[in-house]
N, C-alpha and C positions, 0 to 999 in steps of 0.2 A: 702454495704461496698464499699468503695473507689477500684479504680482499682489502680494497681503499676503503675509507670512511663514508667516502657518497655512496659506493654497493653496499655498505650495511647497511645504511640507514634506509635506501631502497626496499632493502630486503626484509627489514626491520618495520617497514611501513605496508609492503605486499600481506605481510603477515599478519600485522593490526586489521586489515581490512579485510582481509578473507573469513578473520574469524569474527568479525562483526557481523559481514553481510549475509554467514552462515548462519546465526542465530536470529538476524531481523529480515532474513528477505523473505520470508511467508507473511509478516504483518504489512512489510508495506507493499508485496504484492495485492492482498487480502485487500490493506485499506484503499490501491486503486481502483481494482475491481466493482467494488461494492459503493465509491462515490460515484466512478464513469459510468456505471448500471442504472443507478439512482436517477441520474440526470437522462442520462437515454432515457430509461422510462416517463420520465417526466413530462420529456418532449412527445413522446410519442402518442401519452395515453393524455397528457394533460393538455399542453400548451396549443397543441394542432386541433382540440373544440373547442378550445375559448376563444371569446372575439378579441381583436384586438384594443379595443374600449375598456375590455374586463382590465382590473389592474390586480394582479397578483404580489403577495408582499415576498420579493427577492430572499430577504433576512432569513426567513421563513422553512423557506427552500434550499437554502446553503447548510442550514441547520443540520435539517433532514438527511440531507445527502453526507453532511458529516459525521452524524452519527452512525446512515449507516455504512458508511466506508469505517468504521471503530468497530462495528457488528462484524464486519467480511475481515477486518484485519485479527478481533480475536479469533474467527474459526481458520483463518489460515495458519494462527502461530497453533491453536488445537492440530490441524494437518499436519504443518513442519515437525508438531512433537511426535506425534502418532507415527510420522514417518521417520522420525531418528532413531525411535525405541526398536520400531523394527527390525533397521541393519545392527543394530549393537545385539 
């Protein structure tokens, strides 16, 4: 039997998304990783010996952390490739 129109388009939408999240989920895992590292570090190594008088520029540090969350997101899509070539 024929499927309805709303099971295609379901089915039609599972499929758009599978095959996106198969090719981007190493960048934005990558790019989490490497901004929530960033900022831990940050806290740990930086924020916890400065006084709280010091005044650190925020801007500065978001920068930072976004760039290197754009560092961890190219070597995860390098990993995700590295590991596709493999199974094929």
């Amino acid at each position: 039997m024929g499927l309805s129109a709303q099971n295609q388009s379901k089915n039609f939408l599972t499929i758009i998304i599978n095959t996106i999240m198969k090719n981007i989920a190493g960048k934005i895992i990558g790019f989490a990783i490497g901004m929530a590292g960033f900022l831990f570090l940050f806290k740990i190594l930086i924020l916890d010996k400065t006084a709280p008088s010091d005044e650190l520029a925020p801007g500065a540090v978001m920068i930072i952390a976004v760039l290197s969350g754009l560092l961890f997101g190219f070597a995860g899509n390098l990993v995700q490739n590295y590991l596709r070539r493999g199974k094929a």
